[in-house]
KOLDODO-179973 format. One record per residue (C-alpha): x, y, z; chain; residue in one letter. Coordinates in nm, 4 decimals. Last residue first. Layout:
BEGIN
<rec east="X" north="Y" up="Z" chain="A" resn="A"/>
...
***
This chain:
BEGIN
<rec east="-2.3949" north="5.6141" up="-4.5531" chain="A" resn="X"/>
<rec east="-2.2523" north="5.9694" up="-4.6460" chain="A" resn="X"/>
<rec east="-2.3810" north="5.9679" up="-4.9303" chain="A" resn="X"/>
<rec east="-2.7446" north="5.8835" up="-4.8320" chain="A" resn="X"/>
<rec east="-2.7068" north="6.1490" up="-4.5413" chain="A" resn="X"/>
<rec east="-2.5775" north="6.4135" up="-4.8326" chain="A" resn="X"/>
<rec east="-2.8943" north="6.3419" up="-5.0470" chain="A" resn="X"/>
<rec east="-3.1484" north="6.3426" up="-4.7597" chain="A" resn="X"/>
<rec east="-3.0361" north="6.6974" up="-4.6352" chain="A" resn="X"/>
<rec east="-3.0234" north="6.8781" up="-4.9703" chain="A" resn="X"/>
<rec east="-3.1082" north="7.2308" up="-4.8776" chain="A" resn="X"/>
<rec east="-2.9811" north="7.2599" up="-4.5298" chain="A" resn="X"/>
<rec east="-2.7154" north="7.0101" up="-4.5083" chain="A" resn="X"/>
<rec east="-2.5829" north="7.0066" up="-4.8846" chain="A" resn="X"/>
<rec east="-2.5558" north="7.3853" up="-4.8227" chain="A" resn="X"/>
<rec east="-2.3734" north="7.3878" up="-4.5139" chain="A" resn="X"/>
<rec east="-2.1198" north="7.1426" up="-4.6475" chain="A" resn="X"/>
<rec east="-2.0631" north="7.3537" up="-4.9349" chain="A" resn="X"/>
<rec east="-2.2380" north="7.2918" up="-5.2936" chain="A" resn="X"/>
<rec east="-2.0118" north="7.0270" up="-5.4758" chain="A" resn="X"/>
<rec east="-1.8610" north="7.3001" up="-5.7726" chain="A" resn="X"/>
<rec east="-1.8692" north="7.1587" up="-6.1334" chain="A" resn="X"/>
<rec east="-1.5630" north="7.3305" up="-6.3364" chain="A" resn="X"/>
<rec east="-1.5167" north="7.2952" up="-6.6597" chain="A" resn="X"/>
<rec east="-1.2343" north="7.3361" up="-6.8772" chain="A" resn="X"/>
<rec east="-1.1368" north="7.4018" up="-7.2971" chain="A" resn="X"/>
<rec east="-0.8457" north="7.3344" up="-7.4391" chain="A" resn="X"/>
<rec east="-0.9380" north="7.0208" up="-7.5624" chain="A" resn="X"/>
<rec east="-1.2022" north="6.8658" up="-7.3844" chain="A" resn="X"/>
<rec east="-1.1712" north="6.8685" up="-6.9922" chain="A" resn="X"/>
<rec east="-1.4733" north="6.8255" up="-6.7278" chain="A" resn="X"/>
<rec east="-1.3638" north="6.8686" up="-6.3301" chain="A" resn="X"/>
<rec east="-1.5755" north="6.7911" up="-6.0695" chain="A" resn="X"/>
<rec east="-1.5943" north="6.9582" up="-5.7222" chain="A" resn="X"/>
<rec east="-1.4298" north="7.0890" up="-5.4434" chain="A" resn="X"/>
<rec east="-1.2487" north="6.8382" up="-5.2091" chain="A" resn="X"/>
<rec east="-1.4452" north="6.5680" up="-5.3075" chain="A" resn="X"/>
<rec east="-1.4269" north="6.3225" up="-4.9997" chain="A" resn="X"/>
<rec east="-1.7398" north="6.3346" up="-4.9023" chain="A" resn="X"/>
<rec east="-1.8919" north="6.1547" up="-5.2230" chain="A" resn="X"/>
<rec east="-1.7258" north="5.8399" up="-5.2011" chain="A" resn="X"/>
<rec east="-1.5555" north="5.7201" up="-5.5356" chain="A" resn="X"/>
<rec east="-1.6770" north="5.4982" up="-5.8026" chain="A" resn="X"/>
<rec east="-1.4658" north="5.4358" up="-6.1228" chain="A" resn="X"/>
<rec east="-1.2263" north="5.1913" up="-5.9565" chain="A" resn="X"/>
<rec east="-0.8673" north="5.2462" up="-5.9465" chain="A" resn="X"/>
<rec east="-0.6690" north="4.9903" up="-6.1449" chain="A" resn="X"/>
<rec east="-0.3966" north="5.1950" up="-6.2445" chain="A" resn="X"/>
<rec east="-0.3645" north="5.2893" up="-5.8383" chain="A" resn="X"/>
<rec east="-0.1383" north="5.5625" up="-5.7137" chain="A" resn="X"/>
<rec east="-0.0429" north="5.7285" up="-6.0580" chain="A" resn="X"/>
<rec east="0.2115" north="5.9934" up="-6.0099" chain="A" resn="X"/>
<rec east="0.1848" north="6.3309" up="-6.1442" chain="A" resn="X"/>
<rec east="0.4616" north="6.6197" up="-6.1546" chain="A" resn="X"/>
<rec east="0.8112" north="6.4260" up="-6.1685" chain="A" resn="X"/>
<rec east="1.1500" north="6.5288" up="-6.0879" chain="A" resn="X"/>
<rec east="1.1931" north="6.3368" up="-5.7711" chain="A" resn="X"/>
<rec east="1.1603" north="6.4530" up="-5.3914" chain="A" resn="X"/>
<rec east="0.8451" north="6.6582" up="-5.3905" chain="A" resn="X"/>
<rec east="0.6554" north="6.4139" up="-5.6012" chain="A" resn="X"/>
<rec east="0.7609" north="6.1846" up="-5.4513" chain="A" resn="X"/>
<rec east="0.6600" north="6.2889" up="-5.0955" chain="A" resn="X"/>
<rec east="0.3510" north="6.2412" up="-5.2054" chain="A" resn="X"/>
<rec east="0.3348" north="5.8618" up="-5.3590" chain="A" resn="X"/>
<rec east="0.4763" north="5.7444" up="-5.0689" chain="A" resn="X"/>
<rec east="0.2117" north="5.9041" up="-4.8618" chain="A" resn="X"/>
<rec east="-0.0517" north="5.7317" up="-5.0751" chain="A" resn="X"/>
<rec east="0.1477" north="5.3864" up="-5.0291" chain="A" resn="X"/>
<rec east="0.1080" north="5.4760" up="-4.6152" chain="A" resn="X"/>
<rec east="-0.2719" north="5.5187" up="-4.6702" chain="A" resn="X"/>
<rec east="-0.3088" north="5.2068" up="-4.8242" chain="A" resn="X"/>
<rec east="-0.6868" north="5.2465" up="-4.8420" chain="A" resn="X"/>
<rec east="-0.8552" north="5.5906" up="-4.8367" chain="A" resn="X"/>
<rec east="-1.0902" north="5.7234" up="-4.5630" chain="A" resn="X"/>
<rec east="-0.9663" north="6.0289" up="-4.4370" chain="A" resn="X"/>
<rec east="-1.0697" north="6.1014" up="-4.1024" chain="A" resn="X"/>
<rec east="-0.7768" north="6.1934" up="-3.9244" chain="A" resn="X"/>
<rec east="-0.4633" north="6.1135" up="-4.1635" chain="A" resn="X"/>
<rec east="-0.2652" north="6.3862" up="-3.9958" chain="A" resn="X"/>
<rec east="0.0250" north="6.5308" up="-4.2007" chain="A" resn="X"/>
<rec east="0.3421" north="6.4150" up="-4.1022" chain="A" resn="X"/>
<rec east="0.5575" north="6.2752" up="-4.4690" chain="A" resn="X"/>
<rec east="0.3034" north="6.4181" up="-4.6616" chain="A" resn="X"/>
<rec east="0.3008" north="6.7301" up="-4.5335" chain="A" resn="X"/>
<rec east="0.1609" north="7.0534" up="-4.7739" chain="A" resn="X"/>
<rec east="-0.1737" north="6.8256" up="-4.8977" chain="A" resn="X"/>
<rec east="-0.0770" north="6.5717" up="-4.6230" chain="A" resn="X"/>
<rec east="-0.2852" north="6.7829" up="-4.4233" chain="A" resn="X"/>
<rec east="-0.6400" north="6.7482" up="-4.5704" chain="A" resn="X"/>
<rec east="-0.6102" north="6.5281" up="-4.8755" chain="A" resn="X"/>
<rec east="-0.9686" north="6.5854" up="-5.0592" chain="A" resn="X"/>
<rec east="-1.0321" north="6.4755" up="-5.3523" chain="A" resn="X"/>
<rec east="-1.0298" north="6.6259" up="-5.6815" chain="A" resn="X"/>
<rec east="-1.2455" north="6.4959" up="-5.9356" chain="A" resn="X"/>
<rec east="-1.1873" north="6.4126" up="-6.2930" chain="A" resn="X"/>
<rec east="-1.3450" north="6.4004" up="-6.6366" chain="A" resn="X"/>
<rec east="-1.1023" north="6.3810" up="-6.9365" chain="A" resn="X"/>
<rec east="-1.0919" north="6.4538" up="-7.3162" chain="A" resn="X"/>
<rec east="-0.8510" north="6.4353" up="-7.6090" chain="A" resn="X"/>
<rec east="-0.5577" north="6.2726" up="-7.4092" chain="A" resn="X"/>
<rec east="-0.2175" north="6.3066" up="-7.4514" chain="A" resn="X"/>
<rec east="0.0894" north="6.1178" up="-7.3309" chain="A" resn="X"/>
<rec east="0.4502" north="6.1317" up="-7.5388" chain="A" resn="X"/>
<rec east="0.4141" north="6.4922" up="-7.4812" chain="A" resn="X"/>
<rec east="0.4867" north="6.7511" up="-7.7790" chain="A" resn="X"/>
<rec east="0.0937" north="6.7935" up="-7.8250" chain="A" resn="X"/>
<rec east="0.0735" north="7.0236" up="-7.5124" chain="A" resn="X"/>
<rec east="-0.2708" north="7.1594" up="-7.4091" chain="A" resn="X"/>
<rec east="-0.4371" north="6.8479" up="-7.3207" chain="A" resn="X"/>
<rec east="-0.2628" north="6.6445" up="-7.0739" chain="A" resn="X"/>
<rec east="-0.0353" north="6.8729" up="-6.9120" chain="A" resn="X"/>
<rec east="-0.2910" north="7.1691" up="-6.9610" chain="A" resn="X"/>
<rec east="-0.5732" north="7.0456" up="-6.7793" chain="A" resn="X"/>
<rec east="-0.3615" north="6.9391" up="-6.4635" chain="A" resn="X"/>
<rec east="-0.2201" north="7.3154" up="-6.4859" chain="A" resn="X"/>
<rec east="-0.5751" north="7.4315" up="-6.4305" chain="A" resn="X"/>
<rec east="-0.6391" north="7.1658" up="-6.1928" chain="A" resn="X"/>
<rec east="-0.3367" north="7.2295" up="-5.9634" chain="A" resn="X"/>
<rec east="-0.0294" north="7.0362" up="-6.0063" chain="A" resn="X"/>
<rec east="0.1895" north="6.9176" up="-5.7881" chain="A" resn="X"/>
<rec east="0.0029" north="6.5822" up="-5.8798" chain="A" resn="X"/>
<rec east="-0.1299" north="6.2458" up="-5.7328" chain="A" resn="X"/>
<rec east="-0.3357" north="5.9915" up="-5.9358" chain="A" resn="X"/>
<rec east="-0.6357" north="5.7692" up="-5.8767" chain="A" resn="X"/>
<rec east="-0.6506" north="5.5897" up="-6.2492" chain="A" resn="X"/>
<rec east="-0.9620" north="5.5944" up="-6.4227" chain="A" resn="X"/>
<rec east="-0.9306" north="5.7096" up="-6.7990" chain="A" resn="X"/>
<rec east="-1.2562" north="5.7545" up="-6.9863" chain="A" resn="X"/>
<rec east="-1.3447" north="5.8862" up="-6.7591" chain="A" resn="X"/>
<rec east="-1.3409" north="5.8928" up="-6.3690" chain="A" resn="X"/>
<rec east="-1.0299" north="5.9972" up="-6.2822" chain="A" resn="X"/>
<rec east="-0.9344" north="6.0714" up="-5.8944" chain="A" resn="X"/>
<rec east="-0.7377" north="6.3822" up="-5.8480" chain="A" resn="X"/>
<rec east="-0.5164" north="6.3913" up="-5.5178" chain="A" resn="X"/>
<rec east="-0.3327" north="6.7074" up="-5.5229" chain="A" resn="X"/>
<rec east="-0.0131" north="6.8695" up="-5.3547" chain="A" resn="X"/>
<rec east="0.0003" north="7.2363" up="-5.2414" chain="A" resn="X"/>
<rec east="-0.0578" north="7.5346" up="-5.3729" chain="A" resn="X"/>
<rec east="-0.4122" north="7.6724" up="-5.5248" chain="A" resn="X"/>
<rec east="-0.4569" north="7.6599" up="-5.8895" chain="A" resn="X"/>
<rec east="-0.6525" north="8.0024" up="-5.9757" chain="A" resn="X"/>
<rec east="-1.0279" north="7.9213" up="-5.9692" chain="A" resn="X"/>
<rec east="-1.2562" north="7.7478" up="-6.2538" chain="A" resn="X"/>
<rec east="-1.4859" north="7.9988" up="-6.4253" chain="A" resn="X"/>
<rec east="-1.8675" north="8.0458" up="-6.4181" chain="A" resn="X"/>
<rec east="-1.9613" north="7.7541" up="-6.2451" chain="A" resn="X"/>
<rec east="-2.1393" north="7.4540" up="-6.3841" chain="A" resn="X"/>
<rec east="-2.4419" north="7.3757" up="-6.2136" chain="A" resn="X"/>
<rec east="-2.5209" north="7.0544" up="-5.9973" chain="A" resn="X"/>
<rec east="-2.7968" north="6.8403" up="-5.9856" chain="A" resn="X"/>
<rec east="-2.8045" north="6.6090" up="-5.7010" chain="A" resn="X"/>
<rec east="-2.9962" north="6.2865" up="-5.6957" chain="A" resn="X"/>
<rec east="-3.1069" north="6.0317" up="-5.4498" chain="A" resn="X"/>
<rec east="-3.1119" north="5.6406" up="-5.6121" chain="A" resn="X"/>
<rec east="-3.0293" north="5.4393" up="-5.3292" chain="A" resn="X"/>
<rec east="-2.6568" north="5.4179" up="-5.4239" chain="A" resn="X"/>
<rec east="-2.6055" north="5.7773" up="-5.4290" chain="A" resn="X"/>
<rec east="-2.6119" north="5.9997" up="-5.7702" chain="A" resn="X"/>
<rec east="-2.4709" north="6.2900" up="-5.8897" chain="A" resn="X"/>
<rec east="-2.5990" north="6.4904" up="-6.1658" chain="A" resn="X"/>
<rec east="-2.4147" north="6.7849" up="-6.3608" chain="A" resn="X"/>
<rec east="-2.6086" north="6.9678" up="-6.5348" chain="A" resn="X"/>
<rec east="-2.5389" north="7.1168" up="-6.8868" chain="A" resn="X"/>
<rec east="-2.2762" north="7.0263" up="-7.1210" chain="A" resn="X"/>
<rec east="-2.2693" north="7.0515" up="-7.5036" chain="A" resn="X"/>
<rec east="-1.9926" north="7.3633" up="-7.4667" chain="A" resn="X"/>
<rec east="-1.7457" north="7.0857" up="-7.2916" chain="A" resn="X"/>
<rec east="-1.7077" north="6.9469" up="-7.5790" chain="A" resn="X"/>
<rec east="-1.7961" north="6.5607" up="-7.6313" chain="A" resn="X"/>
<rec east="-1.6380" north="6.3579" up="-7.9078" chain="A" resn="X"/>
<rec east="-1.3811" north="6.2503" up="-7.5979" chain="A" resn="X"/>
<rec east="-1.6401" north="6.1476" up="-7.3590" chain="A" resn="X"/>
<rec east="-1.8046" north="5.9278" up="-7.6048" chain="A" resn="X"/>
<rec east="-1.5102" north="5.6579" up="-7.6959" chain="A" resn="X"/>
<rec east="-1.7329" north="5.3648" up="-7.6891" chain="A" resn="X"/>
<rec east="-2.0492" north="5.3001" up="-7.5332" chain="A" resn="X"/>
<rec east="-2.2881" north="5.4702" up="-7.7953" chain="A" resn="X"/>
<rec east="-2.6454" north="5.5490" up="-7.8609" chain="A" resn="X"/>
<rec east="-2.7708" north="5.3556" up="-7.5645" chain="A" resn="X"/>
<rec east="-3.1488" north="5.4034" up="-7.5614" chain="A" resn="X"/>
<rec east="-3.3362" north="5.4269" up="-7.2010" chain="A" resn="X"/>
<rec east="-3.5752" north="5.4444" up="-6.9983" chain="A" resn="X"/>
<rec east="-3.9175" north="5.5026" up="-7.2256" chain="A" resn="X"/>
<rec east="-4.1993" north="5.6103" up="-7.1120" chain="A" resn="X"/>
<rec east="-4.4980" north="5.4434" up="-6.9980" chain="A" resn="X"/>
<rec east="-4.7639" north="5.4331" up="-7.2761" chain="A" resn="X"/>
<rec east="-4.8448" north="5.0569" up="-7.2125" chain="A" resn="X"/>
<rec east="-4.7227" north="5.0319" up="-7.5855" chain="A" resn="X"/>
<rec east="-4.3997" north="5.1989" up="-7.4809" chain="A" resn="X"/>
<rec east="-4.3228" north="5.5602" up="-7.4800" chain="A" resn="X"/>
<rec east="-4.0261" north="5.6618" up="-7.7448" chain="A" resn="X"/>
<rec east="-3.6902" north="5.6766" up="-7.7556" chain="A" resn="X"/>
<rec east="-3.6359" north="5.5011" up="-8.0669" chain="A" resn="X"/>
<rec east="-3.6286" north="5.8043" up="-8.2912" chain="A" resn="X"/>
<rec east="-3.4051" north="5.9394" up="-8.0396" chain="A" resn="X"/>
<rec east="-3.1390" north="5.6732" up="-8.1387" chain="A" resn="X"/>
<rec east="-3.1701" north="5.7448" up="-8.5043" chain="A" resn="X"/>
<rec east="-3.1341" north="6.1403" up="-8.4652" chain="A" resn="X"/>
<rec east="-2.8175" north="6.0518" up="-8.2217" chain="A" resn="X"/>
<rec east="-2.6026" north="5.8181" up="-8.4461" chain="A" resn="X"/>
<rec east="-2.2732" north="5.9310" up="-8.2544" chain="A" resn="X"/>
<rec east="-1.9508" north="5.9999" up="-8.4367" chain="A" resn="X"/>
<rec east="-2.1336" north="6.2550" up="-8.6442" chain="A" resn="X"/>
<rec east="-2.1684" north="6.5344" up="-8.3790" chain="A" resn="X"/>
<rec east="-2.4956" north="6.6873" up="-8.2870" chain="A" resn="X"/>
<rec east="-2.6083" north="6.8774" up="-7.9764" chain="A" resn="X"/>
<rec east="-2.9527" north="7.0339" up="-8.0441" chain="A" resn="X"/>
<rec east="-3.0670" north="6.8644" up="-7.6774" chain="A" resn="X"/>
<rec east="-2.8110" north="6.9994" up="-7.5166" chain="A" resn="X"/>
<rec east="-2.6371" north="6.7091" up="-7.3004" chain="A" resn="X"/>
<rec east="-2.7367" north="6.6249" up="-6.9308" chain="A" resn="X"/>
<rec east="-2.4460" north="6.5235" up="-6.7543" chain="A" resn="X"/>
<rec east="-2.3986" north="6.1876" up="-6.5546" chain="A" resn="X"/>
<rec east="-2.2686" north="6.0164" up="-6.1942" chain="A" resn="X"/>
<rec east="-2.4385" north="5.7128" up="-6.0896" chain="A" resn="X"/>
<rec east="-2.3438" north="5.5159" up="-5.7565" chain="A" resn="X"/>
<rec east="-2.4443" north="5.1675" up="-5.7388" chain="A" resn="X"/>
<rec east="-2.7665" north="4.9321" up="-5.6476" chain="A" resn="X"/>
<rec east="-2.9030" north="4.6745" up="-5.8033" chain="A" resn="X"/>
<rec east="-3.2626" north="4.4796" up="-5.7486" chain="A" resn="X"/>
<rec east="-3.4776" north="4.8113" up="-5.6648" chain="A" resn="X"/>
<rec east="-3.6903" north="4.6482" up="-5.9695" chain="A" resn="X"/>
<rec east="-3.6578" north="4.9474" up="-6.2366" chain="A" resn="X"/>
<rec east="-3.2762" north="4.9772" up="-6.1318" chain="A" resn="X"/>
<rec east="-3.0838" north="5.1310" up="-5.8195" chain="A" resn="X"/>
<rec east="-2.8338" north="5.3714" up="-5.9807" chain="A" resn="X"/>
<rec east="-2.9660" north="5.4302" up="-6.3551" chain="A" resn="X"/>
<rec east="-3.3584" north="5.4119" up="-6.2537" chain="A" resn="X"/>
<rec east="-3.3385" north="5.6572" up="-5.9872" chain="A" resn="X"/>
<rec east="-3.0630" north="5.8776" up="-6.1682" chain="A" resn="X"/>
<rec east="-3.3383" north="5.8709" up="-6.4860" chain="A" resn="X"/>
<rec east="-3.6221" north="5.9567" up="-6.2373" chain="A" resn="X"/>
<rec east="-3.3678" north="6.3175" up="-6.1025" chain="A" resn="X"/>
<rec east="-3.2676" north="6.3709" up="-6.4774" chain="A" resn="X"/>
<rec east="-3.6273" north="6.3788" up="-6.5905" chain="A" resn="X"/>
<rec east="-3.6843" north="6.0214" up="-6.7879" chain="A" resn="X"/>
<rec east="-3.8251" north="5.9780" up="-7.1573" chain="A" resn="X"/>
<rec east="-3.4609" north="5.8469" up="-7.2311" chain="A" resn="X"/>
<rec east="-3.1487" north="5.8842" up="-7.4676" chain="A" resn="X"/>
<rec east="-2.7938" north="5.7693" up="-7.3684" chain="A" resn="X"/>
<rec east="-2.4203" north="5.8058" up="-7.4441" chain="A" resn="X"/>
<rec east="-2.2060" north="5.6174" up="-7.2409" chain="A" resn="X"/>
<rec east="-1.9499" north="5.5639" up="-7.0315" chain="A" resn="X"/>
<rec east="-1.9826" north="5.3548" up="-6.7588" chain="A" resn="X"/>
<rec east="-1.9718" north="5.5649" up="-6.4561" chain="A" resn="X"/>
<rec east="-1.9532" north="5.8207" up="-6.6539" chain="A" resn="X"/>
<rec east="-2.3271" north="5.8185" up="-6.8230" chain="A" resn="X"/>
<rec east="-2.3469" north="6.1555" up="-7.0699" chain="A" resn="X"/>
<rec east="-2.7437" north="6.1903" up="-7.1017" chain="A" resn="X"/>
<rec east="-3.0037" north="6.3063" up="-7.3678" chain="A" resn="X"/>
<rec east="-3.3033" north="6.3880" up="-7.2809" chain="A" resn="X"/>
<rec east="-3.6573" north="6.3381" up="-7.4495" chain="A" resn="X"/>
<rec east="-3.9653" north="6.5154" up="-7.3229" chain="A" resn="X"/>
<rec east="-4.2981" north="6.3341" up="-7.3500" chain="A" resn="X"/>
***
């Protein structure tokens, strides 16, 4: 049997398992026993990826089929501090997960677009996961945490998502909320029109932001940061998810 090796973000982690990514989202969101259920999101590593923070040759030793010969779920190799001893070079697919278990592998693209104007609504999903606000675009998003050591706040690695903020992306103060489905809606405006009244380019709407976050509201996919280095996941367009992934985007959008 095959053996992958996974990067969990919703918790981090490092696993191993016998599982294909689209069995190993099954058995990560809803469990062997269809007892729990919760949103996965995870990369598949390359396999020949090594780093000596993580004891990966010892944990795939372990991964193998049980007695029964089924195979084998799962191995944590770590828990602690993985993102950040990951490059983004060791990525492959991108998998996201509904709550009933329906998976959606997603590639990187080739490059990450120009920043577009406007403000931004990034939610981060590890190992930080604050929802935050920013005039910046994610390019520039990158940079202000990672690319300059002179700030009193750097991190080594982050993996975020832009959501989506329709109008009060250029109007906070009148945009149209129509169908956007955030709490506190009139804190989130606050937040906004901060950052185009004070001297300040991010602004942390909730420090105790939960890791999960509903699947329509990505405004155009996931972001993956290590050093200077960024990747860009594209969501698949509206259209797409419809025609070629029907059951996936009616599970997330339960």
């Amino acid at each position: 049997m095959d053996k992958h090796m996974y990067l969990s973000l919703m918790p981090e982690a490092l696993i191993m398992s016998q599982l294909s990514p689209e069995e190993f989202g099954a058995y990560y969101s809803v469990g062997p026993e269809l007892k729990t259920q919760g949103q996965a999101v995870f990369f598949e590593i390359d396999p020949s990826f090594r780093d000596p923070f993580f004891p990966i040759d010892r944990s795939l030793s372990l991964c193998i089929p049980h007695s029964s010969g089924k195979p084998k779920r799962s191995v944590y190799c770590a828990v602690y501090r993985v993102v950040e001893h990951i490059p983004v070079s060791a990525l492959g697919k991108l998998y996201l997960v509904t709550k009933d278990g329906r998976t959606l592998g997603i590639d990187r693209a080739p490059s990450v677009p120009e920043d577009a104007g406007g403000l931004h609504l990034y939610h981060e999903i590890a190992p930080l996961h604050p929802l935050v606000v920013s005039s910046l675009g994610p390019k520039a998003f990158h940079s202000f945490f990672m690319g300059d050591s002179k700030k009193n706040i750097d991190v080594p690695a982050l993996c975020w998502v832009e959501c989506k903020l329709g109008e009060l992306a250029t109007s906070p103060e009148f945009g149209d909320v129509r169908d956007l489905p955030y709490e506190n809606i009139d804190h989130l405006r606050s937040c906004l029109i901060q950052l185009k009244t004070k001297n300040v380019m991010t602004k942390i709407v909730d420090r105790l932001n939960p890791t999960s976050f509903a699947y329509r509201t990505i405004q155009n996919g996931i972001f993956y940061g290590s050093g200077k280095e960024l990747a860009m996941f594209p969501l698949p367009s509206i259209e797409e998810l419809k025609k070629d992934h029907y059951q996936w985007w009616r599970s997330a959008n339960m």
